[in-house]
One Martini backbone bead per residue (centre of mass of N, CA, C, O) as a GRO file, in nm:
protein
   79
    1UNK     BB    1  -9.382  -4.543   1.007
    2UNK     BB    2  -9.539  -4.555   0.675
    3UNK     BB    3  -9.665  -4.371   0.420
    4UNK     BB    4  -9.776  -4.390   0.106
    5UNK     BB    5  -9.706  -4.072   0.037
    6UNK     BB    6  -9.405  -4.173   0.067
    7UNK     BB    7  -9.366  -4.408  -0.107
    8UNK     BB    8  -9.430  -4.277  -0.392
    9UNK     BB    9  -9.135  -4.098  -0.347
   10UNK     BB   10  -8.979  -4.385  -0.428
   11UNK     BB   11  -8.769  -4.553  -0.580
   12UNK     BB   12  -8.747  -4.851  -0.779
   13UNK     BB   13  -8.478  -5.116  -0.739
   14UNK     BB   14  -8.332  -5.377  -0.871
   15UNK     BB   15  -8.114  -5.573  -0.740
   16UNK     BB   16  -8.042  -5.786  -1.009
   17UNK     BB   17  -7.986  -5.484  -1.247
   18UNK     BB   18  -8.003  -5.178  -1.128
   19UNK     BB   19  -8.287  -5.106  -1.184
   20UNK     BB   20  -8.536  -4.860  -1.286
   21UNK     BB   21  -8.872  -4.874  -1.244
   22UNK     BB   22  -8.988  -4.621  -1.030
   23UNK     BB   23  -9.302  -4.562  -0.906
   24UNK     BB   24  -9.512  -4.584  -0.709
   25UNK     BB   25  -9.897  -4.634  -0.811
   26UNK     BB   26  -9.980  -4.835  -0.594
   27UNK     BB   27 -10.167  -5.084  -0.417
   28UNK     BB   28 -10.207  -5.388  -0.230
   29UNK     BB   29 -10.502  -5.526  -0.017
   30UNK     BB   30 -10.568  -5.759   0.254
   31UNK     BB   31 -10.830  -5.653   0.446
   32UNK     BB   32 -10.848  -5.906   0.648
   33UNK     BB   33 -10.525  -5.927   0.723
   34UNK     BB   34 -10.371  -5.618   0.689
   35UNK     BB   35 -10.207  -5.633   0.424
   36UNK     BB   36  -9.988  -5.585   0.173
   37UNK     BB   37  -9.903  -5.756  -0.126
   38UNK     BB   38  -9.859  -5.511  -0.313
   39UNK     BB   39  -9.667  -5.346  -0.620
   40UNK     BB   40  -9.730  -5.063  -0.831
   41UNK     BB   41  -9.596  -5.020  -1.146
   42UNK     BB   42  -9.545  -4.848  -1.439
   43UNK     BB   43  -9.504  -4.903  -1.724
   44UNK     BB   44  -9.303  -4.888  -2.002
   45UNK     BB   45  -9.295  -4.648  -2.255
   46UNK     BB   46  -9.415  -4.550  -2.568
   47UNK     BB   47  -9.284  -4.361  -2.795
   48UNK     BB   48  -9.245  -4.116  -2.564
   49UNK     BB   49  -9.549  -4.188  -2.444
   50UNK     BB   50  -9.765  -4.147  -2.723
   51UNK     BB   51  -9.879  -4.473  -2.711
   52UNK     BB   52  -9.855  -4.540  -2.443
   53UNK     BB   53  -9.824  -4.806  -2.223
   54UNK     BB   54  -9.777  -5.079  -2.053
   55UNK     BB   55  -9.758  -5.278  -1.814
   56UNK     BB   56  -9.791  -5.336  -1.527
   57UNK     BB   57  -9.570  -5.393  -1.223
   58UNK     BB   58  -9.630  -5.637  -1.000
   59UNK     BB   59  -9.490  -5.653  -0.674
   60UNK     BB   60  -9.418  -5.845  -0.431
   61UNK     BB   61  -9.373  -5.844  -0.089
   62UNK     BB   62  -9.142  -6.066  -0.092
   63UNK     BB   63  -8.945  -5.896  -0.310
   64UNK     BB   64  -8.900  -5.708  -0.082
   65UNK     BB   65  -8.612  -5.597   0.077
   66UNK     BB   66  -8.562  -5.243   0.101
   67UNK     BB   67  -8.696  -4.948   0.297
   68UNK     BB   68  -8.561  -4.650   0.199
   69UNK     BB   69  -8.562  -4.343   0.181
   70UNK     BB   70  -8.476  -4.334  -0.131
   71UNK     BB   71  -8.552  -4.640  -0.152
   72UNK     BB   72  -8.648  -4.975  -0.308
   73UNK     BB   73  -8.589  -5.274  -0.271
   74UNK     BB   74  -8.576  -5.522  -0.543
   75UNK     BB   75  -8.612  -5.885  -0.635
   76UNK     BB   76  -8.594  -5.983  -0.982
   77UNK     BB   77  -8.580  -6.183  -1.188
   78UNK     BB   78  -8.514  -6.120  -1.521
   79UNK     BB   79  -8.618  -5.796  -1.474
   0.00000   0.00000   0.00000
């Protein structure tokens, strides 16, 4: 079992480009059904992030790969 607030402490990482996404800011949940179906991530911050950040970035529970100690992988085509 793995608590939420265990997952936002792993990095998420693309495994398409090795890029680093970030870190878990929410999860999505179909309650009816008690499962995850997405995570969500932070997108990414504008000019120093002084001007606000872009979209956040929706991971479908599908795209993800393996969730290790310390990171969340994650496979993004195009990413």
């Amino acid at each position: 079992m793995v608590k939420v607030s265990e997952l936002r402490e792993r990095d998420v990482v693309n495994m398409s480009d090795g890029r680093r996404l970030g870190y878990i800011e929410d999860i999505e949940m179909d309650l009816a059904a008690g499962r995850v179906t997405a995570i969500i991530v932070p997108g990414p911050g504008k000019l120093l992030g002084l001007l606000g950040r872009g979209r956040d970035m929706v991971i479908p529970w599908e795209q993800i790969r393996k969730i290790g100690a310390d990171v969340i992988l994650v496979e993004i085509a195009g990413g």
